[in-house]
N, C-alpha and C positions, 0 to 999 in steps of 0.2 A: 424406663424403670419407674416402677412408684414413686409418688412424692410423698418422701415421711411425714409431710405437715397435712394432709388430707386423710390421715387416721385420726380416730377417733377415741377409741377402746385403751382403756388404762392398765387393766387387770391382763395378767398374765392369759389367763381364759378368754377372754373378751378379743384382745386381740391377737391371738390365733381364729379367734371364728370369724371375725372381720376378714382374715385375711383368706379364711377361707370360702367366704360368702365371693370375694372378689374372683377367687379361680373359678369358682362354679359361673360364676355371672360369665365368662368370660373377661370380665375386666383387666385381670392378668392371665396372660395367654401364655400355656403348653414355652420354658423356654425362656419365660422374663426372670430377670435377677431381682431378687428383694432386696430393699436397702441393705444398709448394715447395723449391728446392732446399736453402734451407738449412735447413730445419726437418725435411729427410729427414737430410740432413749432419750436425745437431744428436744426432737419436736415433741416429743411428748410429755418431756420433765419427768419421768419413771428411771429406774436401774438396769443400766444393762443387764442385769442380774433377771429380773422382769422380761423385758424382749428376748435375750435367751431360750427362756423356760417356754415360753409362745414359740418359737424357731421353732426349740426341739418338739415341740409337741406337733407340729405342724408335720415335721419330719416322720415321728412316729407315724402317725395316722395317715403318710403315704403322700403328701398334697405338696411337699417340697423337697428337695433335694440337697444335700450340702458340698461344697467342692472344695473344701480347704478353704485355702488363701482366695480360692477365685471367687467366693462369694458363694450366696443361700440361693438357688432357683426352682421355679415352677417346676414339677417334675414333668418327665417327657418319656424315660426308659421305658422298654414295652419286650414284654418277654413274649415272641411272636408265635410260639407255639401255643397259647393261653389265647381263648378268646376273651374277647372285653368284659362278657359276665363273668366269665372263672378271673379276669385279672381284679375282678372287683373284692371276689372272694375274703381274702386274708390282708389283714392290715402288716405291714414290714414289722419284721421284733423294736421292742421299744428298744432306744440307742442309752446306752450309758452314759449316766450325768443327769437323767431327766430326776426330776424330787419326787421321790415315794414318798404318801403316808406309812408312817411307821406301821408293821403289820402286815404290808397288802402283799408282801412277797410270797413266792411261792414254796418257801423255808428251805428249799435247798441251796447248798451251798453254789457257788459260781454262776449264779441266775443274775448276776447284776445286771449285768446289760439286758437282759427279759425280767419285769417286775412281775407281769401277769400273764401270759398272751391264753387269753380264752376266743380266740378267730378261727382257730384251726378244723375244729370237728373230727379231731383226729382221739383217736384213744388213751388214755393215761397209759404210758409207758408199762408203769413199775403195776396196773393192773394186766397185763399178757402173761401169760403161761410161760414158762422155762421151756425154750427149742432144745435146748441142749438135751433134756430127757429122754425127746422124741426122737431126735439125732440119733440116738444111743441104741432106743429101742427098736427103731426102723427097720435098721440093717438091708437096708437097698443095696438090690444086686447092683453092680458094677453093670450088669448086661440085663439094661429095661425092658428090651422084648422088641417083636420085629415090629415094621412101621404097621403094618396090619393089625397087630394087635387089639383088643378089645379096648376102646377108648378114657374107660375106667374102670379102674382094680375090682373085681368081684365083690372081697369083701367090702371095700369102700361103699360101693354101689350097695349091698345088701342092707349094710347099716345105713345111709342116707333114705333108701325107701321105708323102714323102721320108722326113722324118726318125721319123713314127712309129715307136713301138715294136713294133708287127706290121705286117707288110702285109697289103696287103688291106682295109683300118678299109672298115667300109661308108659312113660322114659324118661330115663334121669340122666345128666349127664354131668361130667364137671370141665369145667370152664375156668380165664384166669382172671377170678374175680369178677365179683359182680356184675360193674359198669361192662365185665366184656360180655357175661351172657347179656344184660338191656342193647348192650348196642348188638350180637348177633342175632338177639331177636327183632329188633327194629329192621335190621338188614332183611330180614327175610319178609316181614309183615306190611313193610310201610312201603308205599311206593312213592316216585315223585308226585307230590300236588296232595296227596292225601292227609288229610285232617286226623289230627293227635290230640287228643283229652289229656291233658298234665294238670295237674295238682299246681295252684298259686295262690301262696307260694309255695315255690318247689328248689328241687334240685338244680342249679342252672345249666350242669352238665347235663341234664334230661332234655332242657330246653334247647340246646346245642346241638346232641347227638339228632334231638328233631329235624331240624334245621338242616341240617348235612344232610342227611337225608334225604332233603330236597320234601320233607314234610311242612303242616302246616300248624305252630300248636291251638290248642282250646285252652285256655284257662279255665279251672274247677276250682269253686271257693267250696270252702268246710269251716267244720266250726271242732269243738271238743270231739267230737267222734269219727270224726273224717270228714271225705268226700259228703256235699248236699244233695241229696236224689234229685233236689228242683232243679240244683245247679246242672248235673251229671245229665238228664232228662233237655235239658235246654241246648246240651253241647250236642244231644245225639240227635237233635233235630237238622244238626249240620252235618249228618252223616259221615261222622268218624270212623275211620278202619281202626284205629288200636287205642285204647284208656291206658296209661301206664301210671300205678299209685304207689307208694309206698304206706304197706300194711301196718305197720310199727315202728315207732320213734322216730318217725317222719321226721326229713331233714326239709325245712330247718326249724318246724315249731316243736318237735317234739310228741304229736299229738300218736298216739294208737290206737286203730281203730277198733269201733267196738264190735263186738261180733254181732247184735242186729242189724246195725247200721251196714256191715258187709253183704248179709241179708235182703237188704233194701235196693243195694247198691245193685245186686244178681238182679231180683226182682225188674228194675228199671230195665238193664240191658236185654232181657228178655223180650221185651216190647220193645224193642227197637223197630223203628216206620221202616215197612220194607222187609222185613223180618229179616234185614242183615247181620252178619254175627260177629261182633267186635271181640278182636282178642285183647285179651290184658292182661298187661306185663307187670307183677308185682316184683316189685323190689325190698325184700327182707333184709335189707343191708346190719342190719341191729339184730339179728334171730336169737342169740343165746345170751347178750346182755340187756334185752329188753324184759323189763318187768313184766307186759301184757303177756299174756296166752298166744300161742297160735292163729292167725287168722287169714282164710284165704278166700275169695268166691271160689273158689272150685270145687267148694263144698257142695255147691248147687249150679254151676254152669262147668265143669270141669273140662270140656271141650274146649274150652274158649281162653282157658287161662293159665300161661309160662309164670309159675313160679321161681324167683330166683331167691335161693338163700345163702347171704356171705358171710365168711368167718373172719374177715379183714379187724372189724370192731372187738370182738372177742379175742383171735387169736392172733392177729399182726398185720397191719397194712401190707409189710414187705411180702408177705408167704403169696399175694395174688391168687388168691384159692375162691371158688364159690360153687356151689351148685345149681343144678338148672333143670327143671322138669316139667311136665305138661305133658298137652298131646303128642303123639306118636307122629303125629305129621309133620308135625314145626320141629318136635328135637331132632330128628332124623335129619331133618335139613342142614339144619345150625352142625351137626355133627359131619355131614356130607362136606358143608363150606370149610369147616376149618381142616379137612384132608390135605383143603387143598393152600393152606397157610399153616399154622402152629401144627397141626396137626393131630395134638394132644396134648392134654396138660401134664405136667413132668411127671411120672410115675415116682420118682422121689420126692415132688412134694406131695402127690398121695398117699403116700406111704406115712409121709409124716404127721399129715392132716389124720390119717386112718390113728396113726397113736393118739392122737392129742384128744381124740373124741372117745377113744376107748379105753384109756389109763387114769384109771382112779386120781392119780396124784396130779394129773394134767387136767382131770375135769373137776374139780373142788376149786384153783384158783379161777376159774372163769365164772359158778358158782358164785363164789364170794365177790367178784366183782358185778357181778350184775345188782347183789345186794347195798354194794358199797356205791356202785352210781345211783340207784333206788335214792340212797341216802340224801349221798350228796346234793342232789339236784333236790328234794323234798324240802331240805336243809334253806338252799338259796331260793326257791320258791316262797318260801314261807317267810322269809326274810323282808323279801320284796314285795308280796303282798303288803306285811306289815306298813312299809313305805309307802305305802297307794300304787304299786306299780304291779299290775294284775298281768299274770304270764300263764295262768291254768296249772296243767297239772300234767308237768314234761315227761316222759320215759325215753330212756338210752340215755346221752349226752348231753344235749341242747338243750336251749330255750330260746323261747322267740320275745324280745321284749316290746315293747312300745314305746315309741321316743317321740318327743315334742318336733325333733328335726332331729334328721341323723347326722347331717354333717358336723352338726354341734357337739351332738352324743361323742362322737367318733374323736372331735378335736377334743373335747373334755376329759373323755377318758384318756387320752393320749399323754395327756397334760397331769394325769394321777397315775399313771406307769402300766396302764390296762389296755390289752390291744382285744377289740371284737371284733366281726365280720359284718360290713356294712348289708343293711337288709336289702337294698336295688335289686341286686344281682338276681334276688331272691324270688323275685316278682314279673311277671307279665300282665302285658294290658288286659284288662278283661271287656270282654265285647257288650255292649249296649244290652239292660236288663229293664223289660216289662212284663206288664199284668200279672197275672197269678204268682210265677215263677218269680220275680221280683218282692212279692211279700215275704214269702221264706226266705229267701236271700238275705233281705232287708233287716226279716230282726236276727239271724242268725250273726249279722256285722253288726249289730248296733253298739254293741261292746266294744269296737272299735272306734266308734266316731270321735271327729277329732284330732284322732293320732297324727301327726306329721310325719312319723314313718316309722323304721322297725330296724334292728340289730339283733344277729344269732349270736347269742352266748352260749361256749362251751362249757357250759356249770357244772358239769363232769369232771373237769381238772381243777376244781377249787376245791382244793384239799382240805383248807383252815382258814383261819379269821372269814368267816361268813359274812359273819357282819357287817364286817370294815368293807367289804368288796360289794354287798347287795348297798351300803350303805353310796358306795363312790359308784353303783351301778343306775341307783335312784334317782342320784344330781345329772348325770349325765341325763338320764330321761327325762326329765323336767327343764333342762338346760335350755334355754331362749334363742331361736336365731339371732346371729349381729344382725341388727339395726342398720 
């Protein structure tokens, strides 16, 4: 067990990050018990009132565990369906008792035990559309039709090729939610050993589904407009079979791409050495709350490119609904594979998705929230610049921030009643960068140097006091490793 007399840190703040510089070091291992509070209080001449509020924050932010009477220990639980990036994900809800600045709540009632949690990347509830109308208007037969059946509803299918982002998509299909078209197209595109261009940082479940696959990924750095053509050009010299990017509100910086820059992006993969033809997998996870326009390469390599567009953001995690389109070759497949599992996605929740996209009163609240996330995040951006804390110019949800150190960030916020999503997860190594390729790169990050690492904030669920929150979002950034 620690020796309480070998701390250091007096402030409440302080020593949580000490202690938590110690789990990181290894110095206390997965499992050891922490003093207690007042025999930390004792060595240190501070109030248990003090070591407390450092506990609890420590617990917040994930780094310790508490067991009653048996004492505060290392944490160790592991929820084994979660790989290690996704368990990195979401910080625990902040626990009751931790001291809010007045203001930072989230003004509803019964939120005490959660002051803030902006970790999640998950939608504002009270912004989803009312199921109940669509329920209403649906009217799904009791008898969905035989297994043969055409895989999605006519009209469904009619209206989704409408609103595609290119005309002309050769097949559409729907899927149950997004991640499942990325992963049935990976299943079909990627074989063992082969090389995957991903976005870093990116989605860690991209990096994941890679992996299983028994793929290898590529890290692709961008700046404000996307993917780098040097970068993008540098990975296809490692002969990648599949790029998979996310076109808008990119998870986790926020960034949408702009439509030259998608341009560019076609342009490169064209020259591909070898003239092999890399398919790419966009992931529109944000499609109808993202501020930007539409944007897809298929606009100019349409062959090569599985668009997926999901309504989870907009219309509800729960509903598992997305669409999925491209060439005739690939969706054909994806639709042939799941005969032989799911089979088809529910015909009552197409039914319902088919209302909510074509009922006036069900497409205004989606409408107005896309303008109200516009806002908010405009709002917290602008905040944060004010503070010297530069995060660009987010769309959907997110924002990607920059921190002095994140474990600090993390235990800081913790310790002010704010939970965010540590940036690790967020990131893969990227491969050794020379000559030409390396200049572009170079100033494209310079804006970054420095940084000691990066936190997703959901600035999408900060509903009010901006302020107060870019304000406690700022100290966390600037917040100092323990010593």
């Amino acid at each position: 067990m620690l020796a309480p007399d070998t701390l250091v840190e007096r402030t409440a703040a302080g020593l949580a990050a000490e202690i938590a510089r110690l789990v990181s070091e290894g110095t206390l291992p997965p499992g050891d018990r922490l003093p207690t509070v007042r025999q930390v209080a004792a060595a240190l001449e501070v109030s248990t009132g003090t070591v407390a509020t450092a506990w609890r924050a420590l617990a917040d932010a994930g780094v310790v565990t508490s067991r009653g009477r048996a004492g505060t220990f290392v944490r160790t639980e592991k929820r084994e369906w979660l790989s290690p990036r996704v368990r990195g994900l979401s910080a625990p809800a902040v626990g009751a008792g931790v001291a809010v600045p007045p203001g930072l709540g989230d003004g509803r009632r019964g939120a005490a035990s959660v002051a803030l949690d902006l970790s999640l990347g998950t939608p504002d509830p009270a912004m989803l559309p009312s199921l109940e109308r669509a329920l209403a208007l649906a009217r799904p037969r009791a008898d969905t039709g035989r297994y043969h059946d055409l895989p999605v509803l006519p009209e469904l299918h009619d209206l989704l090729r409408e609103q595609w982002p290119v005309r002309g998509v050769e097949a559409i299909t729907v899927v149950d939610g997004a991640f499942d078209g990325i992963s049935r197209t990976v299943e079909q595109v990627v074989r063992f050993g082969d090389r995957v261009a991903v976005e870093s940082p990116g989605f860690p479940y991209i990096f994941d589904l890679v992996e299983a696959a028994g793929g290898v990924p590529l890290p692709l750095q961008s700046d404000r407009d996307g993917i780098l053509p040097a970068s993008l050009a540098l990975a296809l010299a490692q002969r990648p079979s599949t790029l998979v990017l996310q076109p808008r509100a990119q998870n986790p910086t926020g960034v949408s791409m702009s439509i030259d820059r998608a341009r560019r992006l076609a342009d490169v993969l064209l020259t591909v050495p070898g003239g092999t033809r890399v398919t790419v997998i966009e992931d529109d996870h944000s499609a109808l709350i993202a501020s930007a326009p539409p944007v897809t390469l298929a606009l100019w390599i349409p062959g090569q490119v599985v668009h997926v567009r999901g309504f989870s953001k907009s219309h509800g995690p729960d509903l598992r609904i997305a669409a999925l389109g491209g060439p005739s070759e690939i969706v054909e497949r994806i639709i042939r594979r799941r005969m032989l599992g799911p089979g088809w996605t529910s015909r009552l929740l197409q039914s319902i998705l088919l209302e909510l996209l074509t009922d006036a009163r069900s497409i205004a609240p989606v409408r107005t929230a896309r303008l109200i996330y516009r806002d908010r995040l405009d709002r917290l951006a602008a905040a944060l610049r004010r503070l010297g804390v530069e995060v660009g110019e987010p769309d959907g949800i997110n924002l990607w921030m920059p921190v002095r150190d994140e474990r600090a960030a993390l235990v800081h916020l913790a310790a002010e009643g704010i939970a965010v999503a540590a940036g690790t997860p967020f990131v893969i190594d990227a491969p050794e960068i020379s000559g030409s390729v390396a200049a572009e790169l170079g100033a494209a990050g310079a804006e970054g140097a420095g940084v000691g690492g990066w936190v997703r904030v959901t600035g999408g669920s900060v509903v009010e006091n901006v302020r107060l929150v870019a304000e406690a979002l700022a100290r966390a950034a600037f917040a100092p490793p323990a010593s």
